[in-house]
Every structure is written in C-alpha cells, then in structure tokens.
C-alpha positions in Angstrom: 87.7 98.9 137.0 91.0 97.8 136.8 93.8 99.5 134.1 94.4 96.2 132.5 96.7 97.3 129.9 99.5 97.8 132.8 99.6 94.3 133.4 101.5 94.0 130.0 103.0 97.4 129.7 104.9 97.0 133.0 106.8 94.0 132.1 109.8 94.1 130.4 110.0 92.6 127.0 111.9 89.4 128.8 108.6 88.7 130.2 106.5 88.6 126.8 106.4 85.8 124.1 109.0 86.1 121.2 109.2 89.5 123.2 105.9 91.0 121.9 103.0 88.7 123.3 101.5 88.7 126.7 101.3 85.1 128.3 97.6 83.5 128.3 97.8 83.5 131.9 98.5 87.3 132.2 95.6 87.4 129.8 93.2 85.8 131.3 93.7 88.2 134.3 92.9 90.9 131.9 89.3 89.2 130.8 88.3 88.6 134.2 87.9 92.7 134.9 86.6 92.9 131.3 83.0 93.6 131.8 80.5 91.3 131.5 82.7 88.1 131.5 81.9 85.8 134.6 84.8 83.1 135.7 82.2 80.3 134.3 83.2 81.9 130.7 86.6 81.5 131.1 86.4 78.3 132.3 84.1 76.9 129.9 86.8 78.5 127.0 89.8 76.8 129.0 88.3 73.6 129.1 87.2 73.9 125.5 91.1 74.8 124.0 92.5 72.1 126.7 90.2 69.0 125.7 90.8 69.7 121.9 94.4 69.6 122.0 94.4 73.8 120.8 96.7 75.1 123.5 99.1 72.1 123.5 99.6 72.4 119.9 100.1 76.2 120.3 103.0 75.6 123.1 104.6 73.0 120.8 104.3 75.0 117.8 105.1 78.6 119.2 108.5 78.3 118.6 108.6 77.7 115.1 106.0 80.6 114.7 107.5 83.7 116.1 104.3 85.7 115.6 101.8 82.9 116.5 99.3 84.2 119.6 96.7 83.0 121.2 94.1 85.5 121.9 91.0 85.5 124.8 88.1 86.4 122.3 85.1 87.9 123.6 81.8 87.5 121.9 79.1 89.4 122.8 74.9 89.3 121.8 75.7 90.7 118.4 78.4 91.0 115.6 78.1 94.8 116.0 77.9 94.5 120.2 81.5 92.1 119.9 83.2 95.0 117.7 82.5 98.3 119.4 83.1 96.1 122.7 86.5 95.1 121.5 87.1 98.6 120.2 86.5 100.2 123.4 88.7 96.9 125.0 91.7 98.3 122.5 91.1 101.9 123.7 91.4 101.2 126.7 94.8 99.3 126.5 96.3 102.1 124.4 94.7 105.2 125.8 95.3 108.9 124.5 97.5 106.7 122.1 94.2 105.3 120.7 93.3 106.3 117.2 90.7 104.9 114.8 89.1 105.8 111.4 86.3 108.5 112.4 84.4 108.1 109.1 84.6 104.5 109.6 83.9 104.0 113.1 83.2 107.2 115.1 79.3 107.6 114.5 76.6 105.7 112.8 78.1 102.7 113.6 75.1 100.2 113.7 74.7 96.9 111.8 74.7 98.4 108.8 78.4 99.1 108.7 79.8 96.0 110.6 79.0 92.2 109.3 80.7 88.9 109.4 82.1 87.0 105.9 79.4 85.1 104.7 80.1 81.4 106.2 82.3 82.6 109.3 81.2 81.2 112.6 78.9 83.5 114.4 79.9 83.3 118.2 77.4 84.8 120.9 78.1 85.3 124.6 80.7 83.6 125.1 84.6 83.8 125.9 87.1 81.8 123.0 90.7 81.1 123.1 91.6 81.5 119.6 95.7 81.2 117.8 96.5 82.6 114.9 99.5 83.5 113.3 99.9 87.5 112.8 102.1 87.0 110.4 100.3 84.9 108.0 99.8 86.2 104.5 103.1 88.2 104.8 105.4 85.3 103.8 106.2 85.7 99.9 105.7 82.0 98.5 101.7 82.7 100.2 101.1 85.9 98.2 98.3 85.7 95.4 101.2 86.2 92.6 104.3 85.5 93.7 106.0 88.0 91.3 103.9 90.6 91.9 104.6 92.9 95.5 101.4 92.4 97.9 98.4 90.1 97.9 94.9 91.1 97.3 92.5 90.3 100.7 89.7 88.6 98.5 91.7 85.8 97.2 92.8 84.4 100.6 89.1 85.2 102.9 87.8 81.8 104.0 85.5 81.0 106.5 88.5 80.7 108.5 89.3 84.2 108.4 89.9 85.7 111.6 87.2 88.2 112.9 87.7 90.0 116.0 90.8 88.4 117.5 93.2 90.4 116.1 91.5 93.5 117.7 91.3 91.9 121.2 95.5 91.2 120.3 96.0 94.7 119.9 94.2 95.4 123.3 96.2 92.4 125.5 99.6 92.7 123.7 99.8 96.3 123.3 103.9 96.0 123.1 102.9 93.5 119.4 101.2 96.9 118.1 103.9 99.2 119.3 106.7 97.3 117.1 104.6 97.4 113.7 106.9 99.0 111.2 106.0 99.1 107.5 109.9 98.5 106.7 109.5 95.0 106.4 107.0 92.2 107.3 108.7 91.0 110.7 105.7 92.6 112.7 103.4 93.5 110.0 99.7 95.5 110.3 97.1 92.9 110.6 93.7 93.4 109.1 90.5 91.0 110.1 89.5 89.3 106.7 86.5 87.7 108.3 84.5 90.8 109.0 83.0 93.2 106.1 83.3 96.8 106.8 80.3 99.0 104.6 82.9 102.4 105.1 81.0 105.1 104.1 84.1 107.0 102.1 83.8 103.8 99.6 81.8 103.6 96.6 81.3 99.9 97.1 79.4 98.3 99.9 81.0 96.0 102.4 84.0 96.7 100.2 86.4 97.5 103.3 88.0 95.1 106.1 89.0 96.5 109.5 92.4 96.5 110.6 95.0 97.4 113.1 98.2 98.9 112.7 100.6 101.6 114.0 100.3 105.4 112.6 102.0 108.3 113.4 103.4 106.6 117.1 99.2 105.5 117.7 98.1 102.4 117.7 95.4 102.6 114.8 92.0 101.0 114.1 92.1 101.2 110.2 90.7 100.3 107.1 91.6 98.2 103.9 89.7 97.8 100.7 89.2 93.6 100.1 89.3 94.1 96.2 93.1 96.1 95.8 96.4 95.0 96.3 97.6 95.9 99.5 101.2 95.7 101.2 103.2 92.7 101.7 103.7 93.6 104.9 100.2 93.8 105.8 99.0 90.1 107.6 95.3 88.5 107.1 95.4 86.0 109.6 93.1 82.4 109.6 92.2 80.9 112.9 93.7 77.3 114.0 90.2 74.5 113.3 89.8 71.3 113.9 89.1 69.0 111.2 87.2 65.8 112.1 88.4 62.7 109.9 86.7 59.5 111.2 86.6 59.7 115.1 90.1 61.1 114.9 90.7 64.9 115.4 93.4 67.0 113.7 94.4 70.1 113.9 95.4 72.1 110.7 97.2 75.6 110.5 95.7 77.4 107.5 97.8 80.5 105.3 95.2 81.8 103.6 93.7 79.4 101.0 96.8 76.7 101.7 
C-alpha cells in the first residue's frame, strides 16, 4: 500500500492551505489507497459537496477562516469500525510519531467504549467531504463565560458536533498537528464533541471525548472529560449543514451553540 502521509509531508509549507492543510485534491489521492474505498465512493461524496454548494462556499470562505479544512471522512459498517479505522489511518500518517491513550484505546476497545452523541448523524459505508473550522470554540466572545479562561465541552455539543473528521485531519494534514502549541489558540488541540468516550480511568460513563493534539513532539490521540473546564486553546469543532427553508438551501457555519 502506498505511504500516503509523504504526499503531504514532502511539500513544502508553500504548497499547503494557510500553510498547514493539504489541498482536497492531494487528499483525495490519499483515500483512493485507503482500504476499502472504491472510486464510486469518492465520486458519489464529490458530487454530493459539489451539487450542495459545500465546497464553493468553503473556497469562498477559506480565506476569512485561516483554520477552516475540509476533510475526506470515511465511514465504515460501525461507529466503533469508523474510529479504530481512522485511528489506524492517523497512525499511519504519523508513524513511530504516533501516540494514543493506552487505557483509553489500546485494548478492550469494542462498542462499549466508543458511541456517537445522541442525535449526531450516523454515517455507514460511505466516503463524506466534511469542513469545519479547527479553530472553533477557541475564539473568546464563543466561550461558555466570557470572563472565565476556557469553555466547558457539554455546553457547546450539538448534533452538529464533529465526530471523526478531525481524526481523519490529523492523518491527511499531518503538518496542522505538528504546529499545535498550547501557547496560544492560533493552532489549538481539537477534540471530537460528537463522539462519547466510556474511558475506563473515569468514574463517569461516557464522560470523556476523544481528541487530538501534540505531546511531547507526538502527534497524540487523547482524551478530555465533557463535564470540566478545559483550555481555551483547546477547539470543538461543528460541521458545516444545510438548512432547508422553503425550496431554498442555505448554508450555515455553526460555533458551538451560535
């Protein structure tokens, strides 16, 4: 199989998005030697994001959002089948640089541990191109309490939470992951506020979302607890939807609740 992470990591930063983000076309070269995904996927997901106006809006926009992306999303049969499958996608892209939560994620991982937000859409088999903004959350007029330093994660989860794409962004913009610095919130951690992690180190269940960040010079799958404050430099991104109001369609960016 083809090393698909050095079609990002040999381009210079010139080549990248705002200088972090690898171009849907490069991409989309990377999901065709995932396993498992046919050229009818892709197709059927480029037709889908052309037709509804999703990738023209994310060209137009882009530069007014330095850390909007748009991701290729895999789905697989199950919720649990889509995570580990992106896991290993994210592992792959980083290597012995790799580094995840063994308590969380190393064994016993079965669909007892990993679950979707109640409401979130529930994709199966299929390839999705999916924007968000990895910044969102971070901005201080969005936090919970705008004196207090941070947010907490179960204020802003909406069905519109994003689930696995900020995984699979970590995996096909490993350069994004490599400039995460808890100094400020210019490229923050991101964690995934539409999946529920049951993290066996927690007294609560399904208390924990998954998350990516950079740790100790590895790019890290992680952990953060829904119900605490966390850093204001820590994103929770919501995908782009589309809102149908009479037999017009609109497009709506959400931060968090907003």
């Amino acid at each position: 199989m083809t090393d698909t992470s050095k079609l990002e990591t040999s381009k210079p930063a010139s080549d990248l998005i705002h200088g972090l983000f690898t171009p849907l076309a490069r991409k989309l070269e990377m999901v065709r030697n995932y396993p498992g995904v046919t050229q009818e996927m892709i197709a059927e997901a480029l037709d889908e994001a052309n037709v509804s106006g999703l990738l023209g809006r994310y060209e137009a926009e882009s530069p007014e959002y330095p850390r909007l992306d748009v991701v290729v999303t895999v789905y697989r049969e199950s919720v649990l089948a889509t995570f580990l499958y992106a896991r290993d996608r994210m592992r792959e892209a980083f290597g012995e640089g790799f580094s995840q939560w063994e308590h969380a994620y190393g064994e016993g991982v079965d669909e007892n541990r990993i679950r979707l937000l109640e409401g979130v859409p529930d994709h199966r088999n299929c390839v999705r191109i999916e924007v968000l903004d990895l910044r969102d959350c971070c901005e201080p007029q969005k936090r919970t309490l705008p004196e207090r330093d941070g947010y907490m994660p179960s204020a802003f989860r909406v069905p519109r939470s994003a689930t696995f794409a900020p995984i699979y962004a970590g995996a096909q913009s490993p350069r994004w992951v490599r400039q995460m610095s808890t100094a400020d919130d210019d490229v923050p951690w991101v964690i995934c506020g539409g999946i529920e992690l049951n993290d066996p180190c927690l007294d609560k269940l399904w208390g924990a979302l998954p998350g990516v960040r950079l740790f100790e010079g590895k790019a890290e799958l992680f952990a953060m607890k829904c119900d605490c404050w966390v850093y204001p430099n820590c994103a929770m991104p919501s995908l782009w939807t589309r809102e149908t109001v009479g037999t017009h369609h609109r497009y709506q960016f959400i931060y968090g609740k907003g």
